[in-house]
PAGUVO-892805 format. One line per 4 residues: their letters; for each residue x, y, z of N, C-alpha, C. Coordinates in steps of 0.001 Angstrom, whole numbers, padded with zeros to 6 digits. Example, Ala and Ser with C-alpha at 12.3 -4.5 7.8 and 13.67 -1.06 7.14 Angstrom:
REM PAGUVO-892805
AS> 013190,-005690,007800,012300,-004500,007800,013200,-003300,007800  012850,-002250,007080,013670,-001060,007140,012900,000030,007870
END
This chain:
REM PAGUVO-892805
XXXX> 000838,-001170,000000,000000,000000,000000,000890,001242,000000  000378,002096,-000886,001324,003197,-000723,000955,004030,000049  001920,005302,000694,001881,005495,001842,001933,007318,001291  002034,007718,000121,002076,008910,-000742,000613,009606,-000704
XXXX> 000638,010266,000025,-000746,011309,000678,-000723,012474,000021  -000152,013124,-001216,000274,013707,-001868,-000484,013985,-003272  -000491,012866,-003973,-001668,012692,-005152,-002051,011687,-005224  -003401,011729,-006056,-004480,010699,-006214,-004807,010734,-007377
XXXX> -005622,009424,-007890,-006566,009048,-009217,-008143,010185,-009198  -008007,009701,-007277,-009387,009843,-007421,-009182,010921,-005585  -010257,011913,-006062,-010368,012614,-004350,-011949,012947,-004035  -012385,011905,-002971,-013332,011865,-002630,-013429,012740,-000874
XXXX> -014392,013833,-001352,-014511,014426,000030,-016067,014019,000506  -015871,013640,001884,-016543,013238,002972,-016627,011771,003092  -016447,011114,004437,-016275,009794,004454,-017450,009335,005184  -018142,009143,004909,-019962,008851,005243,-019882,007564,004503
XXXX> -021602,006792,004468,-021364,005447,003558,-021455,005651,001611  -022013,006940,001872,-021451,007655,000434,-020333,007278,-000316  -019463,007989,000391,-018021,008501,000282,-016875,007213,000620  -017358,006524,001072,-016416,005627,001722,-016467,004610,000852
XXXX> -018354,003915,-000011,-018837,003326,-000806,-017820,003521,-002074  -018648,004806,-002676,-017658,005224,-003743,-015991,004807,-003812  -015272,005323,-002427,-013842,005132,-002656,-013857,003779,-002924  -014165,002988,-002137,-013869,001448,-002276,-014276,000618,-003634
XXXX> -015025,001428,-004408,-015048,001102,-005838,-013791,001580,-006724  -013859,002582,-006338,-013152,004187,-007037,-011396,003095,-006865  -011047,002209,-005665,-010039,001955,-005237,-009545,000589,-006251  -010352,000077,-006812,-010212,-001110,-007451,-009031,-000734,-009365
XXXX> -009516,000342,-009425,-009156,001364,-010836,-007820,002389,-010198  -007762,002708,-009307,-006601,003707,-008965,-006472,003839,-007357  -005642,005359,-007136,-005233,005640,-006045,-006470,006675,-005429  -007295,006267,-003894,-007860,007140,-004170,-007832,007698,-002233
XXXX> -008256,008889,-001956,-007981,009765,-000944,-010037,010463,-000928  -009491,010273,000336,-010930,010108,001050,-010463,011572,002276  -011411,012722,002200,-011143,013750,003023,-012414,013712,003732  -012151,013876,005259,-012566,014067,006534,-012983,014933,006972
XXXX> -014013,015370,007627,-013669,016771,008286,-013787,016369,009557  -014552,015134,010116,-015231,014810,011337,-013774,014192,011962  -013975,013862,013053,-012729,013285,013817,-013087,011819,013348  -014613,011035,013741,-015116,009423,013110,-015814,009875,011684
XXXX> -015164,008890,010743,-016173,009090,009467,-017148,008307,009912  -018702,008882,008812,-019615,008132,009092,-020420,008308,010408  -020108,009466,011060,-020884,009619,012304,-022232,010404,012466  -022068,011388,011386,-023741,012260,011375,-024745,011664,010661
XXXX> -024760,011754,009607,-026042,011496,008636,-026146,009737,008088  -024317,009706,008415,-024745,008006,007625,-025079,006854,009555  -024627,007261,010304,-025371,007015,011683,-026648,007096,011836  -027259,008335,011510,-028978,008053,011463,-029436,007765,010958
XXXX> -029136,007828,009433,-029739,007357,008652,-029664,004875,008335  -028831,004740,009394,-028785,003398,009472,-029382,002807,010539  -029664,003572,011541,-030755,003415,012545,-032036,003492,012613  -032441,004089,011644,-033983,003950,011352,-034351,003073,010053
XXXX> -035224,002279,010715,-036140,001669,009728,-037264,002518,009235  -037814,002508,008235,-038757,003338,008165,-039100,002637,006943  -040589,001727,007310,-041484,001045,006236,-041804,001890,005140  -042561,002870,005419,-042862,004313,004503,-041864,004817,003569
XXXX> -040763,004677,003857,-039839,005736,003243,-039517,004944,001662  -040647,005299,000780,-040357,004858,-000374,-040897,006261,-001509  -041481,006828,-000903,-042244,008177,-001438,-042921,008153,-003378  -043192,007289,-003261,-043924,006632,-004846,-043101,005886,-005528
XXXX> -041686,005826,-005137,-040942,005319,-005814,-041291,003179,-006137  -041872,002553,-006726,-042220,001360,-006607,-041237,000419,-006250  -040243,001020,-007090,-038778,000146,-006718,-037845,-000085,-005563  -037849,001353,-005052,-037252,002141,-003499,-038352,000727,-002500
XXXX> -039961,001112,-003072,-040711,000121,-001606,-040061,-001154,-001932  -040082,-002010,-002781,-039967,-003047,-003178,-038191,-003583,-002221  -037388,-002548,-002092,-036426,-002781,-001498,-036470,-002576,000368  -037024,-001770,000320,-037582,-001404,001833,-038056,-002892,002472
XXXX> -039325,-003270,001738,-040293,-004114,002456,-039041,-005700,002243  -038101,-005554,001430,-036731,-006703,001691,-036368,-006797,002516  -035762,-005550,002940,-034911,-005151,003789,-035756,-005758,005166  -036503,-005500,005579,-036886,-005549,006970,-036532,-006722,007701
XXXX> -037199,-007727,006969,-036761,-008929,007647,-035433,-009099,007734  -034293,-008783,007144,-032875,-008891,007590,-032916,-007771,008430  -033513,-006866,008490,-032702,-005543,009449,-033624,-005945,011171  -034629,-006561,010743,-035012,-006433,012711,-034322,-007417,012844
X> -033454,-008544,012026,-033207,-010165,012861,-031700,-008916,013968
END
């Protein structure tokens, strides 16, 4: 692993499950650098947003419910 913090393929800012997602694709093709601002990545928005279930949250989308109403049974076990 290189250890050159200097330049990149790829510069992904914010390390949420966004950002972190992306790099780890982004990482397979090149060098890539992931910027922080938080002290823990992943602590504001991708934290709440993995704690709530929310049956509803498909907003007409047919496909979005269709993944929701999947999801559940793996997410309460």
């Amino acid at each position: 692993m290189s250890t050159d913090r200097t330049s990149a393929d790829y510069i992904i800012i914010g390390g949420g499950i966004a950002g972190a997602s992306a790099g780890y694709e982004l990482s397979k093709k090149g060098k890539v650098i992931i910027l922080e601002r938080e002290n823990q990545p992943g602590y504001h928005t991708t934290g709440r947003s993995s704690a709530i279930f929310q049956k509803s949250y498909h907003n007409g989308d047919p496909l979005l419910h269709i993944l929701v109403k999947a999801s559940e049974e793996f997410l309460t076990r």
